[in-house]
C-alpha positions in Angstrom: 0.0 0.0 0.0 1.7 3.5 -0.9 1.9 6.3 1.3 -0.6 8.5 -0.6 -3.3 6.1 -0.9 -3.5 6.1 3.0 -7.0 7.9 4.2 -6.5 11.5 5.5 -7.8 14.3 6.8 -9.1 16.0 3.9 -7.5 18.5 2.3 -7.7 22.5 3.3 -7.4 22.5 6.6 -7.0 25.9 7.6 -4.9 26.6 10.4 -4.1 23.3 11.4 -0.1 22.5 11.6 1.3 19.2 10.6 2.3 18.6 14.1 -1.2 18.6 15.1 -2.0 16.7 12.0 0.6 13.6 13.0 -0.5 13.9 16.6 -4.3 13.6 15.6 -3.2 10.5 13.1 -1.2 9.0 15.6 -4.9 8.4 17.7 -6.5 6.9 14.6 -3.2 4.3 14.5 -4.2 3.8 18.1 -7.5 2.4 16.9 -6.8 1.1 13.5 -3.1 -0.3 14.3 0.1 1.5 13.0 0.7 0.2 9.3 3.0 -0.6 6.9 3.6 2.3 4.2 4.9 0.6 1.6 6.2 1.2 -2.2 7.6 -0.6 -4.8 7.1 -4.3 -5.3 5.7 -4.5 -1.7 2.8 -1.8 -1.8 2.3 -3.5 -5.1 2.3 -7.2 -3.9 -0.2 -5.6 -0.7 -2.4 -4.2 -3.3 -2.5 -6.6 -5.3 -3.7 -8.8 -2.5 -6.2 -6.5 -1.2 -7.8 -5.8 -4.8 -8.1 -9.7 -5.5 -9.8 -10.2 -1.7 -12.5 -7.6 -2.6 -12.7 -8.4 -6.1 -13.7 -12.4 -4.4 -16.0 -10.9 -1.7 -18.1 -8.9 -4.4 -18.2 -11.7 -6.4 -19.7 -13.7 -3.6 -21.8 -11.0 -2.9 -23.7 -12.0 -6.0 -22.4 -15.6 -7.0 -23.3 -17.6 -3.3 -21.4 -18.5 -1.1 -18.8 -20.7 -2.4 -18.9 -22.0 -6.3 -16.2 -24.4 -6.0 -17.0 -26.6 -3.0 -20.2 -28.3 -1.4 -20.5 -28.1 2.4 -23.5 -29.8 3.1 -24.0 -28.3 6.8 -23.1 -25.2 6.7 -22.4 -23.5 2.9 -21.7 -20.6 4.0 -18.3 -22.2 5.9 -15.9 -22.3 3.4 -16.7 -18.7 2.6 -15.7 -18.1 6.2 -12.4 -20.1 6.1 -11.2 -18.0 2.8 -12.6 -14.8 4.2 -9.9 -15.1 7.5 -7.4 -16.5 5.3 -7.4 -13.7 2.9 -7.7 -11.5 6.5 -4.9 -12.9 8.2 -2.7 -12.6 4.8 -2.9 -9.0 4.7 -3.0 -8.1 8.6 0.3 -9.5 8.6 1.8 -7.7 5.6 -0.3 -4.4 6.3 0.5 -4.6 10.2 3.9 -4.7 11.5 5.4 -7.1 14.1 6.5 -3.6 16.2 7.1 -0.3 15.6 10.6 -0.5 14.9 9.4 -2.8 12.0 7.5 -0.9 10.1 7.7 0.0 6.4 9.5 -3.5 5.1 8.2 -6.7 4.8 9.9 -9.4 6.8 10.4 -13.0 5.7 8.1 -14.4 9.0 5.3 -11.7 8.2 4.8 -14.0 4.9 5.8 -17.0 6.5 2.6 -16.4 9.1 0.2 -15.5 6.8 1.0 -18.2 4.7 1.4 -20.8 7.1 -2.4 -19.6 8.4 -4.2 -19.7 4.4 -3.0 -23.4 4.4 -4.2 -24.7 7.4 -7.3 -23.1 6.2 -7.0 -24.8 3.0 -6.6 -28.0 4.7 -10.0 -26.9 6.5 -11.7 -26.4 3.4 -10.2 -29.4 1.7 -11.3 -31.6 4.5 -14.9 -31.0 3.9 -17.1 -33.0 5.5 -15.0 -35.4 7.0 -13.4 -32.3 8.5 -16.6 -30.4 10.5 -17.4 -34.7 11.7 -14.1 -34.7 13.4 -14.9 -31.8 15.9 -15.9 -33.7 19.0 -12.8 -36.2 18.6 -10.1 -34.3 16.4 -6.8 -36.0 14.9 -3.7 -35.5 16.2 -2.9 -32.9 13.1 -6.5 -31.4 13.2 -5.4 -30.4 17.3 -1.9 -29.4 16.5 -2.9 -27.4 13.0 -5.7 -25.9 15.2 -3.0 -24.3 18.0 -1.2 -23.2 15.0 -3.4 -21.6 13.6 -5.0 -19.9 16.9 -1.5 -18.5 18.0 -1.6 -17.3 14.3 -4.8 -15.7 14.8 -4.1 -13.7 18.1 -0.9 -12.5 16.7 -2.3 -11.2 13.9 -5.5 -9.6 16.1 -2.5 -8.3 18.3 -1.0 -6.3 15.2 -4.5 -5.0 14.4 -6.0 -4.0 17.8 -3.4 -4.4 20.5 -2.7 -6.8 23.2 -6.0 -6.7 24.9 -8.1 -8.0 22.8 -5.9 -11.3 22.5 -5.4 -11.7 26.5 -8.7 -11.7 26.9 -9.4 -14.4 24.3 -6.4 -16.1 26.1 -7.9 -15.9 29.8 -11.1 -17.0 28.3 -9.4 -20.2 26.9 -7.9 -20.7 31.0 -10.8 -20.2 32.3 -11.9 -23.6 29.7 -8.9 -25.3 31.0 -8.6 -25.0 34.1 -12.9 -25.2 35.0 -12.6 -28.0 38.3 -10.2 -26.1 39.9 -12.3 -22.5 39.8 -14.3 -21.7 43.3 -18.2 -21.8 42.8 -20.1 -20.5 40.9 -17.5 -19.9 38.2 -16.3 -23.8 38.1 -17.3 -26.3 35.6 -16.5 -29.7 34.5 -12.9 -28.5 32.4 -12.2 -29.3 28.7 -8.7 -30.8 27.7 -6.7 -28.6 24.8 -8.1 -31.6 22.2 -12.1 -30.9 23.0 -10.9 -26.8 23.5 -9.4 -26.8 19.9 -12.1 -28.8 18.4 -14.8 -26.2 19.3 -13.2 -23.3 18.7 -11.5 -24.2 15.4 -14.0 -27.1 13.9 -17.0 -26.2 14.6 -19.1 -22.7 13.9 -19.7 -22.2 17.4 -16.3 -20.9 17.6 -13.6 -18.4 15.4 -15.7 -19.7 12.6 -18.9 -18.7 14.1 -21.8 -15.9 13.9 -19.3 -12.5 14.4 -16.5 -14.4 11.2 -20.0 -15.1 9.0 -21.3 -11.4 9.8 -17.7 -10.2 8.7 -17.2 -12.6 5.6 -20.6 -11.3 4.6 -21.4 -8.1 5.7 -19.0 -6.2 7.0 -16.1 -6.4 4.3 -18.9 -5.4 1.3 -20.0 -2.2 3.9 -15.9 -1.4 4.4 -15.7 -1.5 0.1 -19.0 0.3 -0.1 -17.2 3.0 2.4 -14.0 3.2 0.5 -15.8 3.8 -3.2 -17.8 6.7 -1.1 -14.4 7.8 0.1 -12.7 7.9 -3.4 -15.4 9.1 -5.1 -14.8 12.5 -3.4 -18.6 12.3 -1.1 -16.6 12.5 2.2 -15.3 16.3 0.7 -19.0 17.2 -0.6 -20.9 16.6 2.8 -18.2 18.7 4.6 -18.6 21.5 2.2 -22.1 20.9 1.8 -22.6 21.1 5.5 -19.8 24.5 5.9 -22.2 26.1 2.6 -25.6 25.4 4.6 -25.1 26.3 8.1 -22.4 29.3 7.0 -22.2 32.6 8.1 -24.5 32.1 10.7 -23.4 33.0 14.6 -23.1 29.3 15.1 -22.3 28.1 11.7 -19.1 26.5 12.7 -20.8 24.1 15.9 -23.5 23.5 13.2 -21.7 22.5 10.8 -19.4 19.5 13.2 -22.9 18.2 14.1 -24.3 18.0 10.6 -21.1 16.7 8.6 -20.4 14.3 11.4 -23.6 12.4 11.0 -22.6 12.6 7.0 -19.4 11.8 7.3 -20.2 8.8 8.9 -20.9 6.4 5.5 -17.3 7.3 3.6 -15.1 7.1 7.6 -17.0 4.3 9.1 -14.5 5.7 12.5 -15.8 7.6 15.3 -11.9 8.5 15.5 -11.4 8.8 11.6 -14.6 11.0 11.7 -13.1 13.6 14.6 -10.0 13.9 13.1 -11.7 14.6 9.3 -13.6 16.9 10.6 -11.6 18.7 13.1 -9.3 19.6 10.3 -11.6 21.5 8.4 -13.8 22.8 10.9 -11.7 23.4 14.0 -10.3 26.9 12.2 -13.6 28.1 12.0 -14.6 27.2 15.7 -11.6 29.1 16.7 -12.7 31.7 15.0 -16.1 31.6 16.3 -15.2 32.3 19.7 -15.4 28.0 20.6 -13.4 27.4 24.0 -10.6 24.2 23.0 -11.4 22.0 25.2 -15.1 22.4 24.4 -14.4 22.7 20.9 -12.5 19.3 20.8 -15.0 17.7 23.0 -17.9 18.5 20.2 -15.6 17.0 17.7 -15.2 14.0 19.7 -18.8 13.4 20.2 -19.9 14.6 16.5 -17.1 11.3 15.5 -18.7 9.5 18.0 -22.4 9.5 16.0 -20.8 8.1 12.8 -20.5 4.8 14.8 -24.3 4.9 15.5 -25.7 6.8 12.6 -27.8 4.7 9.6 -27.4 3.6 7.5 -24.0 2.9 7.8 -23.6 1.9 11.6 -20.5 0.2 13.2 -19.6 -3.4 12.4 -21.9 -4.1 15.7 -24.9 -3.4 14.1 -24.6 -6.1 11.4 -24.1 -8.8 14.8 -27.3 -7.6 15.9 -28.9 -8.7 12.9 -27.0 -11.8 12.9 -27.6 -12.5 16.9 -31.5 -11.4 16.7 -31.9 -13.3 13.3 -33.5 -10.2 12.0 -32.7 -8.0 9.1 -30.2 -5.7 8.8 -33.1 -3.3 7.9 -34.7 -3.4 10.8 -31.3 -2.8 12.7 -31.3 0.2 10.8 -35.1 1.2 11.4 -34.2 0.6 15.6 -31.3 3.1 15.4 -33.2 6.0 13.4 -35.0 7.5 16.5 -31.8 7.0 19.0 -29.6 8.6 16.4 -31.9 11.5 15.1 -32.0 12.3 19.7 -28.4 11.9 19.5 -28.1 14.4 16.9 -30.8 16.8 18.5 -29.1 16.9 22.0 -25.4 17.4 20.2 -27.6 20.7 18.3 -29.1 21.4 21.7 -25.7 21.5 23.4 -24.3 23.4 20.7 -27.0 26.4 20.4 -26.4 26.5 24.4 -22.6 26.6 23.6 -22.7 29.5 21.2 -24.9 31.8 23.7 -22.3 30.6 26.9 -19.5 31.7 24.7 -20.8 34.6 22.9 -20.0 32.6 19.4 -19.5 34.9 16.0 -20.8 34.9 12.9 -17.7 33.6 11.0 -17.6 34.9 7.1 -17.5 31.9 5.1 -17.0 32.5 1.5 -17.8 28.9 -0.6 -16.4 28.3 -4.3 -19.9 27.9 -5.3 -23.8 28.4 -3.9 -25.3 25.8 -2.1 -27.7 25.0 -5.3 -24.7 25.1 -7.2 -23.0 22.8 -5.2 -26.0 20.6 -5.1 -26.8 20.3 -8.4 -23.2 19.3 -9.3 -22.2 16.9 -6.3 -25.8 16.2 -4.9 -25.5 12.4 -6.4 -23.7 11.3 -3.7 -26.5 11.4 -1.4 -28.1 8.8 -3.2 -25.3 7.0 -2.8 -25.5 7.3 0.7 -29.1 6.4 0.9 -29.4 3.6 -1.8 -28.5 1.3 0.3 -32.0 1.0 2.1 -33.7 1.5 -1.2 -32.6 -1.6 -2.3 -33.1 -3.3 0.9 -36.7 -1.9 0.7 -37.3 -3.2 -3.0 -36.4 -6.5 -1.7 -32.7 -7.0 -2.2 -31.2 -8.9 0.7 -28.0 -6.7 2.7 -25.6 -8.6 0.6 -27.2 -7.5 -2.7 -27.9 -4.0 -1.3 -24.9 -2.9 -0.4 -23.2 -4.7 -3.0 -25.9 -2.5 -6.0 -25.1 0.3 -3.9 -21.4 0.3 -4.2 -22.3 0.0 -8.3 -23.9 2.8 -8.0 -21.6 4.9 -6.0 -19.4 3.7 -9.4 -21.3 4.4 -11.7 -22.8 7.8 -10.5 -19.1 9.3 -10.0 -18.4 9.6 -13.3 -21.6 12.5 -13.6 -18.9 14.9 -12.8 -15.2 14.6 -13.8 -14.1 15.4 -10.3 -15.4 12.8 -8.6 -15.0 9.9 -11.9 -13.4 6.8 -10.5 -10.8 6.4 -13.2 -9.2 2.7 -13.2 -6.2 4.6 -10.0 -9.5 5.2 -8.0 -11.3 2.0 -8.9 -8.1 0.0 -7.5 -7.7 2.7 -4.3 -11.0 1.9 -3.5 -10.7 -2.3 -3.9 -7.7 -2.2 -1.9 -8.7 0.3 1.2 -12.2 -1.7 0.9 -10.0 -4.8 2.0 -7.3 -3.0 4.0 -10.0 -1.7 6.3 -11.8 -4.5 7.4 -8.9 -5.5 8.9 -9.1 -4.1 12.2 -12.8 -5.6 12.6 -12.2 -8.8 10.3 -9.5 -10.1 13.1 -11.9 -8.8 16.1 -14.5 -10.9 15.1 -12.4 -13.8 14.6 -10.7 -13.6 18.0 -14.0 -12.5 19.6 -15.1 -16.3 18.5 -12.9 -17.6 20.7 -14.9 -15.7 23.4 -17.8 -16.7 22.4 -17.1 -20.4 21.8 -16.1 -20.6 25.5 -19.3 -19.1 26.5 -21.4 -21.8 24.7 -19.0 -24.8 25.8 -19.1 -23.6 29.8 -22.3 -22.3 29.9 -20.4 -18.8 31.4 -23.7 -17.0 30.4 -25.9 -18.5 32.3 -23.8 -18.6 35.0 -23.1 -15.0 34.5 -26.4 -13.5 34.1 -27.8 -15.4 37.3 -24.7 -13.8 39.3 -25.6 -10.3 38.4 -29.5 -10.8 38.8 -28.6 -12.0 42.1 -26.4 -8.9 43.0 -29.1 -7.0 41.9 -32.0 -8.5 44.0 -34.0 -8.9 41.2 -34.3 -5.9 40.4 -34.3 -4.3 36.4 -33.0 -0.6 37.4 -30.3 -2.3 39.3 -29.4 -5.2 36.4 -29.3 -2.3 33.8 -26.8 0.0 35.4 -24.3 -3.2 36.6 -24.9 -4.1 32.7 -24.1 -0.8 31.8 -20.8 -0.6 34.4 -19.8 -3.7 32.9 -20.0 -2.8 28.9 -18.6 0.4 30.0 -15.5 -1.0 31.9 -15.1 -4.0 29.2 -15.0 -1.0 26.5 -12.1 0.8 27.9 -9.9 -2.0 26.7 -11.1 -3.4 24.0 -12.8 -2.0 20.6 -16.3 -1.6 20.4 -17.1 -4.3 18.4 -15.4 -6.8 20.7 -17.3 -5.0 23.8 -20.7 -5.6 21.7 -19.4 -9.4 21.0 -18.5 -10.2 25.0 -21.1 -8.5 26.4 -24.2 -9.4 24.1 -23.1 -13.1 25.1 -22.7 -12.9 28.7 -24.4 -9.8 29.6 -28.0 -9.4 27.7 -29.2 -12.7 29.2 -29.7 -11.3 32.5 -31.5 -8.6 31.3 -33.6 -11.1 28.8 -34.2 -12.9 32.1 -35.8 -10.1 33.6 -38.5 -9.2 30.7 -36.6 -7.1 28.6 -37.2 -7.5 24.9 -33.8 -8.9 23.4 -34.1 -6.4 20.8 -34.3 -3.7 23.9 -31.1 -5.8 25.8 -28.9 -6.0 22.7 -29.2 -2.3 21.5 -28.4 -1.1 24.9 -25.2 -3.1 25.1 -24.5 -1.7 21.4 -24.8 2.3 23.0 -23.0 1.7 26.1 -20.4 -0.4 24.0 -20.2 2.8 21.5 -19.3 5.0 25.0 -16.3 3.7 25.0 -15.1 6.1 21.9 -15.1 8.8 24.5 -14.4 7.3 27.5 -10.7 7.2 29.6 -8.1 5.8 29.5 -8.9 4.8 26.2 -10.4 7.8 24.9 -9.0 8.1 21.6 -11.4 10.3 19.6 -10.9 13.3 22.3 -7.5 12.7 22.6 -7.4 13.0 18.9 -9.9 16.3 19.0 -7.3 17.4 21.5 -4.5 17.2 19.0 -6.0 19.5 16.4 -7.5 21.8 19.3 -4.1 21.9 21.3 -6.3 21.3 24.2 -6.2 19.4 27.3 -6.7 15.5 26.1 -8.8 14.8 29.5 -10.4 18.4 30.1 -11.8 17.3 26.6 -12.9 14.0 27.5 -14.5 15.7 30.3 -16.2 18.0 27.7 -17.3 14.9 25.0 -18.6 12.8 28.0 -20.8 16.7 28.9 -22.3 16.5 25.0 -22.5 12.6 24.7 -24.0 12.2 28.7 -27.7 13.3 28.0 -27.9 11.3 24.8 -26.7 8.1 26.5 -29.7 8.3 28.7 -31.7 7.0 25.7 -31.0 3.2 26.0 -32.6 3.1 29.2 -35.4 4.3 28.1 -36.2 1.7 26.5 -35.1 -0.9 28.8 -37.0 0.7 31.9 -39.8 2.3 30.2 -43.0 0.3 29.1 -43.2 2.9 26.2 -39.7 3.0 26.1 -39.7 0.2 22.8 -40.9 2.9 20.6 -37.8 4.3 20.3 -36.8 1.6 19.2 -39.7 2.5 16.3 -41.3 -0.7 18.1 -44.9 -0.4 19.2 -45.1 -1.1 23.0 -47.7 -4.4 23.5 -51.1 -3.2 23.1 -49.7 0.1 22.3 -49.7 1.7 19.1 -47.6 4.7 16.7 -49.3 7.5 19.3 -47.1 5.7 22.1 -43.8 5.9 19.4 -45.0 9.9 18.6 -45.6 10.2 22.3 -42.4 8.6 23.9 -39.8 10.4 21.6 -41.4 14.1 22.0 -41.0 13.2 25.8 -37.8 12.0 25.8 -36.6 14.6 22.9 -37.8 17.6 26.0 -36.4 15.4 29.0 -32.7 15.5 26.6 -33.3 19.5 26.0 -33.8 19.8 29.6 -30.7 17.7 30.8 -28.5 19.7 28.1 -29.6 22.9 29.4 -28.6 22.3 33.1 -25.5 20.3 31.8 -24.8 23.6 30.0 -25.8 25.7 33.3 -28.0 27.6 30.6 -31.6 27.9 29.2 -33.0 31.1 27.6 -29.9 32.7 29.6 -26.9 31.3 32.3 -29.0 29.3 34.9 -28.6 29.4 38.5 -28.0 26.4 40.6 -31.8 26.0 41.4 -32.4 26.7 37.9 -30.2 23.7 37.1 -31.3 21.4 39.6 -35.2 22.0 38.4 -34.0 21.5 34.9 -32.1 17.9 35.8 -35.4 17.2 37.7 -38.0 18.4 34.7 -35.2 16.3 32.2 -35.3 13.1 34.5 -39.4 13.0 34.9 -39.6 13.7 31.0 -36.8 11.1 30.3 -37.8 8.4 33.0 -41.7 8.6 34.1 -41.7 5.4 34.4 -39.1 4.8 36.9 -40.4 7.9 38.7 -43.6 6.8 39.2 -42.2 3.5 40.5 -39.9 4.9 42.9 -43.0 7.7 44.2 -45.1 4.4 44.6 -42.6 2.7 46.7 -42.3 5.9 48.9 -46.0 6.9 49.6 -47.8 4.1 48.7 -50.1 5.2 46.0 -50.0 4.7 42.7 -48.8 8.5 41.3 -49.3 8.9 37.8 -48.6 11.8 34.8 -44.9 12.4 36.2 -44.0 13.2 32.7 -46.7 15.9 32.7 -45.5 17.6 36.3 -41.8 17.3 34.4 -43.1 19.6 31.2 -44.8 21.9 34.1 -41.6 22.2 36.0 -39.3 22.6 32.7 -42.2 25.3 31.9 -42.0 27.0 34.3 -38.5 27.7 34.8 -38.6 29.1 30.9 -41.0 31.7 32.4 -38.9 32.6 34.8 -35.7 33.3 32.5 -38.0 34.6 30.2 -39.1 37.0 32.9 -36.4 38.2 34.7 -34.3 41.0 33.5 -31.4 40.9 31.0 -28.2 40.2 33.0 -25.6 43.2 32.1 -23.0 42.8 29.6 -20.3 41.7 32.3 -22.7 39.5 33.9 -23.0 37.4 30.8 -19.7 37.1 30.4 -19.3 35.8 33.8 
């Protein structure tokens, strides 16, 4: 892969130095692993590889499966077992053993990947006789299997970092070593020969749901991304989004929250998104009067909605469908309300910003007028959006995104600019391939995970253990489940976090009544958190490159924007109503309860970001603010209001939500009526 066909900020930045520049990149290597930048015959050879690997996965897209060989189980296997193999090829000649290795090709980065595509081979070759020999493997099936899963966590090592890989390891102990654990953890033990044959024979395993989302799915949304990216639609939504919301006196905050949920399709990386975005639009936040830290915490938390945003969501989403056994469409359908209150609290936060800080009108002078603009790059929202077309003519995810990605083809060549001559076309093959990586291996090594879950019966045993802590109780279950998809997301990326905790985690809320549609979206959220969340915060840290700010004063300020927002998934896990945010009808409830619930919860969020932002229709006073977190928690939670009023008095205490729009209400009056602080007061 050469230098120059590596994904950047965009061009135009402003203001911004390199040294913020490398600093900022240096966070997206933090969560996409530091790579190889390589020329001549290597960066060809790479290429070459990644090209042929999307060229296959395309041609699947369309052709089945596998044309070649017959599984009778499973047909989708082989698929799987070419998919890694192709994977674990190029993590090991895109990825480098170590820093100090980077840039060359070494003779055991080819000797690995090799080694790991013909054990595969051997898998696919075997065929039947191979998936029969899972509960009593051959000597060579066990000792190609440890192979091969040393192989594996290596290459996840590269791609993600250690953690990922110890945790798969410590998961593989705790198999081991099961009679000698204290209750309730202990279990009967596996020995290395019935471990292996799970894990790496069977699709309970590597090979299981999260490899089959990623052969299928995942890779064909990465391409889809990469023609988006190439085709020049990441540029047109930023300078869509600067033309729209420009020269305005908050043009610049605007314009972060509007291009971020954009932006999302082409980056498909909260961090990618942040550091994109913050290259164009920091300048003009500076200039706008934005403080840094805030500034970089808004950036944070607009990358931060790309990973939630349809209809391009994080690889998670597509393992919702998978684990639900529900279309990808409806995934996307459950995530429109969540991510349109996402949005609207980021806009709330932002209008609140601009009055604390006074913000300016900033002149902003476009190369052309938004029609103009429109008219000549406005194809690329149909790119965008085709996707669910298709799905909603009938076309399957596979076919959907696959038209789509046609179409993004096809459509660039309306304007010269954008035409994806045959340099593009193989750009955008080999960064389709190259950037499924990071997820590809994930998935792989999360299997491990997962496989040990199924084989111990660790869920079970899990989700009784928290019920228990939790007497029982669903307000008490959610927030453990929430601590513990919180803390498990500080290490490890949020696909892995969805992939742990949806297997030991959403049983115990499934246990206690939850919808598992409810359960597994509200893992997916808190797993998302973890993009702005310390130590591991890496899209502030990254905002707090381009800003110059402080990297944890802006954490501080992302977790301030993201915090009201993140309320949302326990709505509807708490609230009866709370599954028509979800765009789910309640039982026995109808689309009044959907209308209903998300005007409530959209004023509860406006009232939270107001006394988060200590201001309203002007700076709020400490009663002020502690009216306004009371109006936003009996707008937000009525539910669990009315529970806990019951417990205390007795009675049954209805229309909380109703005394919450009274109280917000009335302390709008009030602002509204007192007099205009002084010019020095305001700036206080």
């Amino acid at each position: 892969m050469s230098e120059e066909g590596k994904p950047g900020p965009m061009a135009g930045t402003g203001g911004i130095s390199e040294e913020q520049l490398r600093k900022a990149e240096a966070y997206v290597e933090a969560e996409e692993g530091v790579t190889n930048r390589l020329a001549g015959w290597a960066g060809t050879a790479v290429t070459t590889v990644a090209v042929v690997m999307s060229l296959f996965h395309l041609y699947t897209a369309v052709a089945g499966a596998w044309p070649f060989t017959d599984f009778p189980i499973i047909a989708t296997q082989p698929l799987r077992y070419a998919h890694v193999a192709f994977v674990l090829v190029l993590s090991f000649l895109v990825f480098p053993f170590a820093k100090g290795y980077r840039n060359r090709i070494r003779w055991f980065d080819v000797a690995s990947g090799l080694a790991a595509a013909a054990i595969l081979v051997y898998a696919i070759e075997g065929g039947e006789d191979f998936t029969d020999r899972a509960t009593l493997p051959t000597t060579l099936d066990v000792v190609l299997g440890v192979v091969f899963i040393a192989i594996l966590i290596e290459a996840t090592r590269r791609t993600t970092g250690p953690i990922v890989p110890i945790v798969a390891l410590g998961f593989m102990v705790y198999a081991l070593a099961g009679p000698h654990l204290p209750a309730p953890w202990n279990h009967r033990g596996y020995d290395v020969s019935s471990l292996v044959g799970h894990l790496f024979i069977t699709l309970e395993g590597i090979f299981g749901t999260p490899v089959d989302v990623s052969s299928s799915l995942i890779i064909l949304f990465t391409i889809f991304g990469a023609f988006l990216h190439q085709s020049g639609a990441g540029k047109f939504f930023i300078d869509f989004s600067m033309t729209l919301m420009g020269n305005k006196a908050n043009s610049a905050g605007r314009t972060v929250v509007l291009s971020s949920f954009l932006l999302g399709g082409p980056s498909g990386s909260g961090v990618a998104t942040t550091v994109t975005i913050g290259a164009v639009a920091y300048p003009l936040m500076q200039k706008a009067g934005f403080e840094k830290n805030a500034a970089g915490g808004l950036l944070a938390a607009g990358g931060l909605g790309a990973i939630i945003s349809p209809p391009v969501l994080g690889a998670a989403a597509f393992l919702i469908a998978e684990f639900l056994k529900i279309s990808y469409l409806d995934v996307i359908w459950m995530a429109t309300i969540p991510t349109c209150l996402y949005y609207l609290a980021l806009f709330f936060m932002v209008e609140l910003d601009a009055k604390r800080f006074g913000a300016n009108a900033v002149v902003f002078e476009p190369d052309m007028s938004l029609g103009q603009l429109t008219r000549r790059y406005g194809f690329h929202f149909i790119s965008l959006v085709s996707i669910v077309f298709f799905m909603l003519w009938g076309y399957s995810p596979t076919l959907s995104v696959f038209w789509a990605t046609v179409l993004t083809f096809a459509l660039s060549f309306l304007n010269r600019d954008t035409a994806m001559a045959p340099n593009r076309l193989v750009r955008a093959l080999a960064d389709g391939s190259i950037g499924v990586l990071t997820a590809a291996t994930t998935c792989a090594t999360a299997g491990i995970i997962v496989g040990v879950v199924t084989l111990t019966g660790l869920g079970l045993k899990f989700s009784s253990i928290v019920i228990a802590y939790a007497g029982g109780s669903l307000l008490l279950t959610a927030l453990y489940t929430a601590l513990i998809v919180w803390i498990i997301g500080l290490a490890v990326p949020v696909t892995a976090s969805y992939i742990i905790c949806a297997v030991i985690a959403a049983p115990a809320m499934i246990k206690l009544g939850v919808p598992d549609i409810a359960a597994h979206m509200f893992i997916f959220y808190y797993s998302v958190l973890s993009e702005v969340s310390p130590p591991t915060a890496l899209s502030p840290f990254a905002a707090a490159a381009i800003t110059g700010g402080d990297p944890y004063k802006t954490t501080l300020q992302a977790w301030k924007y993201t915090l009201p927002a993140f309320l949302v998934p326990f709505v509807f896990v708490l609230d009866p109503q709370g599954l028509g945010l979800l765009l789910t009808a309640p039982k026995n409830g109808s689309w009044i309860d959907i209308v209903q619930i998300t005007l409530k919860t959209a004023l509860g969020l406006a009232a939270l970001a107001a006394a988060a932002q200590g201001w309203a229709l002007r700076r709020a006073g400490g009663f002020e603010r502690a009216l306004l977190v009371f109006a936003g928690l009996l707008l937000v939670f009525p539910s669990l209001l009315e529970a806990l009023a019951e417990a205390v008095t007795g009675h049954d205490i209805s229309h909380t939500a109703t005394f919450g729009f009274v109280v917000l209400a009335a302390v709008l009056v009030k602002q509204a009526m007192s007099p205009a602080p002084s010019s020095a007061q305001a700036a206080e």
